[in-house]
C-alpha positions in Angstrom: -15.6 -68.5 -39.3 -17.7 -69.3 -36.2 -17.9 -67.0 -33.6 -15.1 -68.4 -31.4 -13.1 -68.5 -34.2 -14.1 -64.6 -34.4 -12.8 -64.2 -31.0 -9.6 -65.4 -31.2 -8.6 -63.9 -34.5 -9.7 -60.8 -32.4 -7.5 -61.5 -29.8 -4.6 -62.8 -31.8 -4.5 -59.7 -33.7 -4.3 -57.4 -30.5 -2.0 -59.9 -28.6 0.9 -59.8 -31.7 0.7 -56.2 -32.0 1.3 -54.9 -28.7 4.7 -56.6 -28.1 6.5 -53.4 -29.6 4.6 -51.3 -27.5 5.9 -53.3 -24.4 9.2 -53.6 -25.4 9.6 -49.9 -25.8 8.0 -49.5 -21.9 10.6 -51.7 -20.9 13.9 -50.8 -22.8 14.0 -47.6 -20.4 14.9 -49.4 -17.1 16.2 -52.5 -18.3 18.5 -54.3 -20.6 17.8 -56.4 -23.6 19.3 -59.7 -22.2 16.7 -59.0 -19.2 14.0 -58.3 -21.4 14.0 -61.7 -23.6 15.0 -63.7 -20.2 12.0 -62.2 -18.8 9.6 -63.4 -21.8 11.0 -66.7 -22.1 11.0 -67.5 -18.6 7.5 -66.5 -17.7 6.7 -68.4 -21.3 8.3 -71.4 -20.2 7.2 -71.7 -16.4 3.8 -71.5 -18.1 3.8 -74.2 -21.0 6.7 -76.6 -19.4 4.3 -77.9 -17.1 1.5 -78.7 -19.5 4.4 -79.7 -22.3 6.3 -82.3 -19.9 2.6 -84.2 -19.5 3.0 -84.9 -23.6 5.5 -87.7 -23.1 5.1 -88.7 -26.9 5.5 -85.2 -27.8 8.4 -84.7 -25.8 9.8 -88.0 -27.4 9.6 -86.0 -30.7 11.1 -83.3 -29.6 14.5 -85.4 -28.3 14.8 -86.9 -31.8 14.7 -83.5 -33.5 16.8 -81.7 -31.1 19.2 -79.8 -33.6 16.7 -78.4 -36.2 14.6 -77.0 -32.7 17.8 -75.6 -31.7 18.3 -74.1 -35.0 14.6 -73.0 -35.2 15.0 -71.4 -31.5 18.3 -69.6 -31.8 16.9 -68.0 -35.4 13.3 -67.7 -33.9 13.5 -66.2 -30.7 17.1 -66.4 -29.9 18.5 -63.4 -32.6 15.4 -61.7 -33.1 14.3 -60.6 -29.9 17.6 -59.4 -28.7 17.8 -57.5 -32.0 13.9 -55.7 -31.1 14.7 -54.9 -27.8 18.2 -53.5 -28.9 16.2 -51.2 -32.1 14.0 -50.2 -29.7 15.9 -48.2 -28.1 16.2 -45.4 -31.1 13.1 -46.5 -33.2 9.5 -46.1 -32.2 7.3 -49.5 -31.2 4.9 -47.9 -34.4 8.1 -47.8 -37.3 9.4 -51.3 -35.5 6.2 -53.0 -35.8 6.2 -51.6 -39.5 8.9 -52.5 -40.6 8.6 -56.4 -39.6 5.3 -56.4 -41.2 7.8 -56.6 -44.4 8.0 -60.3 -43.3 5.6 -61.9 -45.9 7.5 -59.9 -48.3 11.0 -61.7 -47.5 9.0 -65.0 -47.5 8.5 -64.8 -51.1 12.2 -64.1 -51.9 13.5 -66.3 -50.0 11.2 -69.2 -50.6 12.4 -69.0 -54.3 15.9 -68.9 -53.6 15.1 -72.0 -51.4 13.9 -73.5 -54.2 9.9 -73.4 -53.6 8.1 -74.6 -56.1 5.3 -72.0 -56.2 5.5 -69.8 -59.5 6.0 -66.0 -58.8 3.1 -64.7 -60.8 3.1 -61.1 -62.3 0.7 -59.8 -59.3 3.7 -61.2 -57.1 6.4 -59.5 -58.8 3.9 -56.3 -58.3 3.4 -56.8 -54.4 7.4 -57.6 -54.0 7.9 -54.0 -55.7 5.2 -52.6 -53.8 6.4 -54.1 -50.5 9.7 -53.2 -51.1 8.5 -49.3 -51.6 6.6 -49.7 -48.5 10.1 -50.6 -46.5 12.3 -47.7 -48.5 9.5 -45.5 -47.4 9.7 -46.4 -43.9 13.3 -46.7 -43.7 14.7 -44.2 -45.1 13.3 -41.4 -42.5 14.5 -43.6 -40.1 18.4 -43.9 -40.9 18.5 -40.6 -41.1 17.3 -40.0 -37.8 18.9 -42.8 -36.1 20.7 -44.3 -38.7 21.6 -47.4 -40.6 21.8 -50.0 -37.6 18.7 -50.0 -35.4 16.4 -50.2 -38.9 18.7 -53.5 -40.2 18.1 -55.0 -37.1 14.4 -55.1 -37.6 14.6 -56.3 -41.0 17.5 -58.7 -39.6 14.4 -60.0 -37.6 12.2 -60.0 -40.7 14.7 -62.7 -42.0 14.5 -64.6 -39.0 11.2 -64.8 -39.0 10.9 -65.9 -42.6 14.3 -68.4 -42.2 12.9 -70.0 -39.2 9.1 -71.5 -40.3 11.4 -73.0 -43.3 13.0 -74.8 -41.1 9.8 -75.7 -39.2 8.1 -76.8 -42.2 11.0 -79.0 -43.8 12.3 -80.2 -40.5 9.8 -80.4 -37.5 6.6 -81.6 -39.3 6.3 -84.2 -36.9 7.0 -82.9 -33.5 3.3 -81.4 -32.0 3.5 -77.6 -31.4 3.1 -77.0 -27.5 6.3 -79.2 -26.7 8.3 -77.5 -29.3 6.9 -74.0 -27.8 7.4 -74.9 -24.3 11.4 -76.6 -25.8 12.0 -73.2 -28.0 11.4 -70.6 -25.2 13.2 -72.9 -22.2 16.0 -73.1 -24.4 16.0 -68.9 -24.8 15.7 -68.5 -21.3 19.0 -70.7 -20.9 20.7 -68.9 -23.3 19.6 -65.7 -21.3 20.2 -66.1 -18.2 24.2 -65.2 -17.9 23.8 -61.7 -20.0 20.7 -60.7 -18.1 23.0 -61.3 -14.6 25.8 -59.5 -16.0 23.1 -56.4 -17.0 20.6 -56.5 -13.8 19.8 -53.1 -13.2 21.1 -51.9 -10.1 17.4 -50.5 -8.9 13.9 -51.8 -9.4 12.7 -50.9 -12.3 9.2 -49.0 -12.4 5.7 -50.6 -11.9 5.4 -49.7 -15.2 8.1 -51.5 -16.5 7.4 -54.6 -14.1 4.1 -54.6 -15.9 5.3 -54.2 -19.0 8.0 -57.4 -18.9 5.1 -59.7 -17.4 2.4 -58.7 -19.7 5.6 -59.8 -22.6 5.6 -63.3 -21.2 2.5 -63.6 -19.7 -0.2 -62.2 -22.4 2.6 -62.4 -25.6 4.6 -65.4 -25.1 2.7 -68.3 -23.2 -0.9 -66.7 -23.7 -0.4 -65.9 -27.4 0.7 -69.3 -28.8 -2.3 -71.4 -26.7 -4.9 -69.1 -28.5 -2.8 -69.4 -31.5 -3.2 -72.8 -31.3 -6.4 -72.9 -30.9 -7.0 -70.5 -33.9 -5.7 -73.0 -36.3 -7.9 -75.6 -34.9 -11.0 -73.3 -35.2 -10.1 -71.4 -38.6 -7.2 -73.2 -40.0 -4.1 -72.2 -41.0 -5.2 -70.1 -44.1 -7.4 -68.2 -42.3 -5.0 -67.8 -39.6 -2.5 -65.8 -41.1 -4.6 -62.9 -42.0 -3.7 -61.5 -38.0 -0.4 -60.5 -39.7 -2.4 -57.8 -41.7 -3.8 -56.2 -38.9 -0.6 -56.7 -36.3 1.0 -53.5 -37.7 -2.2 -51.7 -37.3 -2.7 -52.1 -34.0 1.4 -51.6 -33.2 0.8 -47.7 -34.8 -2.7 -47.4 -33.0 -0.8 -48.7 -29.7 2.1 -46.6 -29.7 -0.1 -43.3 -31.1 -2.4 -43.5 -28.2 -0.5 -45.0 -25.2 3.1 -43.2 -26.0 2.5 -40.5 -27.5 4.2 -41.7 -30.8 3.6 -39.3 -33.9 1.4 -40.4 -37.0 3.3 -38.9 -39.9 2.6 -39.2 -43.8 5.2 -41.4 -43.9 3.5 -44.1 -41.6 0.9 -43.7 -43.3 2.2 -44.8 -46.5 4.6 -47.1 -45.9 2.2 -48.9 -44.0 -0.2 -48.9 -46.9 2.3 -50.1 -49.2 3.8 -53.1 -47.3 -0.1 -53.9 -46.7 -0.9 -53.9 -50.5 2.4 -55.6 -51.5 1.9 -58.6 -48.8 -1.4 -59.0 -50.0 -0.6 -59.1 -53.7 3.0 -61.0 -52.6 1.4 -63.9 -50.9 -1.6 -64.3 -53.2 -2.4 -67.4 -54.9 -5.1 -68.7 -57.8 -7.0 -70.2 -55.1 -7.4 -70.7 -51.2 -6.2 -73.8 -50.2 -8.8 -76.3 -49.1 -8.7 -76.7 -45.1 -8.8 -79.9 -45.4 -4.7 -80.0 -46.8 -3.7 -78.1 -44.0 -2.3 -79.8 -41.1 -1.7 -77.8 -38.2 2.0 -75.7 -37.5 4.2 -77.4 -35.5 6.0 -74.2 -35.2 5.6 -71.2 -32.8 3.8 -69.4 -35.5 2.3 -70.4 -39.1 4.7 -72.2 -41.0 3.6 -74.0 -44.1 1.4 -77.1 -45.2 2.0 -79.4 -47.7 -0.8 -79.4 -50.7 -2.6 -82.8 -52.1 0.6 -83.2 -53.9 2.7 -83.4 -51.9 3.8 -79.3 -52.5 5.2 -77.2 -50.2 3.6 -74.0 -49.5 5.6 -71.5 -47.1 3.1 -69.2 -45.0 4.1 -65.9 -43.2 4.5 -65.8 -39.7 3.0 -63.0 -37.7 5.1 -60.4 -36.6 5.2 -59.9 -33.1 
């Protein structure tokens, strides 16, 4: 890659691996209803203006209305409320873990949607490997907070994979920043009456404050420019890789700022899920750039080969 491209892999990977940290800063003054309000409305007060000067692209983004509001409401809708909830019990290091089991689910699920990739025995391998990787991390975890708070981070591993099917078979044609700016404004609306009914009854810390903007600001609306602009610069092969190094910097982040303990079991589980994505999502040969056509989703979703093939790509986990 050139050296731009360089740079925003760089960022990327820091940017989608601190959002755990964050939440967990803000979870102790405020609700979760005020926490996703708070990311989607900075988000959209950020992109709306640049999104509403794309009159074509918001054409395309009237005609597919209900698979965005599909892709929204299992995107960002159900899955952040479900991370800000977790958080609350699990550590921003075990959360960001345990969605980096995503590309893992992608692979199931893609053949139970009928993809038409063959599941080659190095698959099969990674699938068990991943799934190790998650019983490693999960188990210590029920039984120290038990079974809910670690389902609903692998409730948002679904999502995650669920959601850039949809994008792929469904929003190919509508461009990415309109549908971004659409999905988050959309969130925010949905929002807006649970974080009234939560508002804490004192300002929360600066810390807290900080926390929530540096979510929309640097996570939401900052994140899916760059991102952007890393599929331009890399492509979306290339792109994807940030999901292997998100997790990393989600333990490193929540070690050093918080405090949060680096046990065997991290360790390990990390590993695994690392080795089993990697051998999961493996294929006989990269893609040639020139066959991928950039997401249209609000993180990679999938390209379509020279024949016409779809090929389902992870999104990062943020």
């Amino acid at each position: 890659m050139s050296r731009r491209g360089w740079l925003l892999f760089a960022a990327m990977s820091v940017i989608w691996g601190i959002p755990y940290l964050l939440i967990k800063v803000a979870v102790q003054d405020v609700s979760g209803p005020v926490i996703v309000l708070a990311r989607t409305a900075v988000g959209a007060l950020v992109l709306l203006p640049v999104a509403l000067r794309d009159r074509p692209g918001l054409a395309q983004v009237r005609r597919h209305w209900k698979p965005i509001v599909a892709f929204a409401c299992i995107e960002i809708v159900g899955p952040w409320i479900l991370l800000s909830d977790a958080e609350r019990r699990l550590s921003s290091s075990l959360t960001g873990l345990l969605i980096a089991a995503t590309p893992v689910v992608a692979v199931v699920l893609s053949r139970f949607a009928g993809g038409a990739e063959r599941v080659t025995p190095a698959r099969w391998l990674g699938l068990a490997v991943g799934t190790g990787g998650v019983t490693v991390l999960a188990v210590p975890g029920i039984s120290h907070v038990g079974v809910w708070p670690v389902a609903e981070v692998l409730i948002c591993a679904v999502c995650y994979t669920v959601a850039p099917m949809i994008a792929a078979r469904k929003l190919g044609d509508v461009p990415p920043l309109p549908m971004t700016a659409a999905c988050v404004s959309l969130a925010a609306l949905v929002y807006v009456g649970p974080a009234i009914a939560t508002w804490p009854h004192a300002m929360p810390s600066g810390r807290v404050l900080g926390a929530l903007a540096g979510l929309g600001l640097v996570c939401t609306a900052t994140a899916f420019v760059l991102f952007f602009a890393l599929i331009r610069e890399a492509g979306s092969a290339r792109s994807v890789v940030i999901t292997y190094v998100n997790p990393a910097v989600a333990v490193a982040a929540g070690a050093v700022i918080l405090g949060e303990p680096l046990t065997w079991t991290i360790g390990a589980g990390f590993a695994l899920i690392l080795a089993g994505s990697v051998l999961a999502t493996s294929t006989s040969r990269l893609p040639d750039e020139a066959t991928l056509a950039p997401t249209p989703a609000l993180a990679p979703t999938g390209c379509r080969g020279p024949r016409g093939r779809l090929t389902v790509l992870r999104r990062p986990a943020r």
